[in-house]
C-alpha positions in Angstrom: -40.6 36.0 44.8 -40.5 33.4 42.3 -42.4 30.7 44.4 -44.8 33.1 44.9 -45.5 33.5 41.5 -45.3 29.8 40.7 -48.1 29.6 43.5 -49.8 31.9 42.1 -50.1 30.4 38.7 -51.2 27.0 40.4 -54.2 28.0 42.0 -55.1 30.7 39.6 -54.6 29.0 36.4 -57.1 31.0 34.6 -56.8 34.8 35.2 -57.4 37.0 32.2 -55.1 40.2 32.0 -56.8 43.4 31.2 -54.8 43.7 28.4 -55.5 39.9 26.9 -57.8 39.4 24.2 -60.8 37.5 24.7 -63.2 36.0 22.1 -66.6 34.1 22.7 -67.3 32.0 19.9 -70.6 31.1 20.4 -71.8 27.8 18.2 -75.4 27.9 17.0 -77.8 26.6 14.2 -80.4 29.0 13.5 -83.2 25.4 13.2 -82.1 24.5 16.9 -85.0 25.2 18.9 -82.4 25.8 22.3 -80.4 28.2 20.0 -83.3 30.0 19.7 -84.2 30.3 23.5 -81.2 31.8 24.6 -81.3 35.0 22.5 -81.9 37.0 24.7 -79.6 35.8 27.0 -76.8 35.9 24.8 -78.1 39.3 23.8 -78.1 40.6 27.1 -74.5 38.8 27.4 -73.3 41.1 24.5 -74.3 44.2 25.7 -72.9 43.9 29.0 -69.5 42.5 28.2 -69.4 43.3 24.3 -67.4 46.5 24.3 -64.0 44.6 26.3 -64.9 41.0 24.9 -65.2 40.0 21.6 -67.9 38.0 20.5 -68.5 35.7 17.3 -71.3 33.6 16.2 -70.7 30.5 14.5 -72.7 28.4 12.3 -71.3 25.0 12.0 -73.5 22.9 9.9 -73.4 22.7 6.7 -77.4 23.1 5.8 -76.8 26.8 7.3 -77.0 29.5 4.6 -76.5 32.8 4.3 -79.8 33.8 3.8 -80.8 31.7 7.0 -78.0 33.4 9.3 -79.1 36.6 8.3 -82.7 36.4 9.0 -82.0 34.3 12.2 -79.9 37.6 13.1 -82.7 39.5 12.1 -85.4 37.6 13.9 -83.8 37.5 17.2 -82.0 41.0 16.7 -78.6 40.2 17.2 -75.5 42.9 17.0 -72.8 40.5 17.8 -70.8 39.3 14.0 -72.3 35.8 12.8 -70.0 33.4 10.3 -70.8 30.4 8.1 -68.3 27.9 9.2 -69.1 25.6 6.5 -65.1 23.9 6.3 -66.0 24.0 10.1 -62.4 24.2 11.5 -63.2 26.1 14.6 -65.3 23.6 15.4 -63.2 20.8 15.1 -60.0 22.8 16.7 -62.5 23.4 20.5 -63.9 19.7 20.1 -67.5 21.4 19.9 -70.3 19.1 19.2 -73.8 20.8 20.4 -75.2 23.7 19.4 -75.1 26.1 21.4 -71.8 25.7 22.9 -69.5 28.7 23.8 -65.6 28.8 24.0 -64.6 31.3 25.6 -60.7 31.7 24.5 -57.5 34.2 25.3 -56.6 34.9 22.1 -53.0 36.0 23.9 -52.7 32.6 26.0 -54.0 30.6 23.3 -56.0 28.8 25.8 -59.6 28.3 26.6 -60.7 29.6 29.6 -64.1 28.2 30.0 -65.7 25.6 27.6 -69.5 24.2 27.7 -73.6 25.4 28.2 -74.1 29.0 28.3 -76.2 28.2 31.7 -78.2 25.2 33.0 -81.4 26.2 32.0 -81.4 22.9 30.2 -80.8 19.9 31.8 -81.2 17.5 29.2 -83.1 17.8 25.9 -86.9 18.2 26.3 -86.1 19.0 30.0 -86.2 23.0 30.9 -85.7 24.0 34.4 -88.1 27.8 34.7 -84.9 29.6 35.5 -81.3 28.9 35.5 -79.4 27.8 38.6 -75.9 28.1 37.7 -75.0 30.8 35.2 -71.6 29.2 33.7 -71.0 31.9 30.8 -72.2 34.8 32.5 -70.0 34.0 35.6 -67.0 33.8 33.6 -67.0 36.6 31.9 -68.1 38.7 35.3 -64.8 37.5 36.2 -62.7 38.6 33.1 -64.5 41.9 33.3 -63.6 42.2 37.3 -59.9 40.6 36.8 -60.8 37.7 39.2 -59.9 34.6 38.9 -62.6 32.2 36.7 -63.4 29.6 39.2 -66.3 28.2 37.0 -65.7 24.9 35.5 -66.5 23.5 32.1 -69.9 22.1 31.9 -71.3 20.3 29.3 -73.3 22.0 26.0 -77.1 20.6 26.0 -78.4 21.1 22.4 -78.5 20.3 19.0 -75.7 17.7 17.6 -73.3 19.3 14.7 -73.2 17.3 11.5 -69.7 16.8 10.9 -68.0 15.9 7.4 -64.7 14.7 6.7 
């Protein structure tokens, strides 16, 4: 029974428990024009998978305010909880660079299970496909909500660079 397991955990190194906590922290800047595209998206995102999967929004760079944030929430009518990360330690823990990025993390592993673009809708800046061909975020939380294993692999974040400061 054991090898079974250990074979298990080989080819399914990423399978979310019912039970296990998962967060998408979703990286934005309300000024980034791609941010601002996919609202909706991550809108729709929310309400399908919001009630089992927790979701954050998180403004890295430091010319974010408050009052910005809240009428960028406003504007595009989010419901999911938006933070200043101003010292911008989340950030810097994921390696993010590009807004929007999402992490998707098990809060129970401590380990991110899928890291990157939200979809491919972009495939560079200034270059937008009409519709999406690959669906990265969306197909990995279908998995976590199904409890199958998250085949999708980390693809990356097209978008607006994060000013960092040391």
């Amino acid at each position: 029974m054991k090898k079974v397991f250990v074979f298990l955990i080989f080819v399914f190194p990423i399978l979310s428990k019912a039970s296990d906590s998962i967060t998408v922290y979703l990286f934005l800047s309300e000024d980034c024009p791609i941010c601002q595209y996919y609202s909706l998206e991550l809108n729709e995102l929310y309400q399908s998978y919001g009630a089992e999967i927790g979701f954050i929004g998180l403004f890295p760079n430091r010319a974010s305010t408050e009052r910005k944030i809240k009428e960028f929430k406003e504007k595009y009518k989010f419901e999911f909880p938006f933070k200043r990360e101003y010292h911008q330690t989340i950030s810097k823990k994921f390696g993010v660079k590009i807004t929007p990025e999402v992490v998707v993390y098990n809060e129970d592993q401590k380990k991110i299970v899928y890291q990157g673009r939200i979809d491919n809708t972009y495939a560079s800046l200034g270059r937008r496909r009409n519709s999406p061909t690959q669906t990265e975020l969306r197909d990995v939380l279908h998995s976590i909500h199904t409890q199958k294993p998250i085949k999708t692999q980390n693809a990356t974040a097209v978008g607006c660079f994060i000013t960092f400061f040391n």
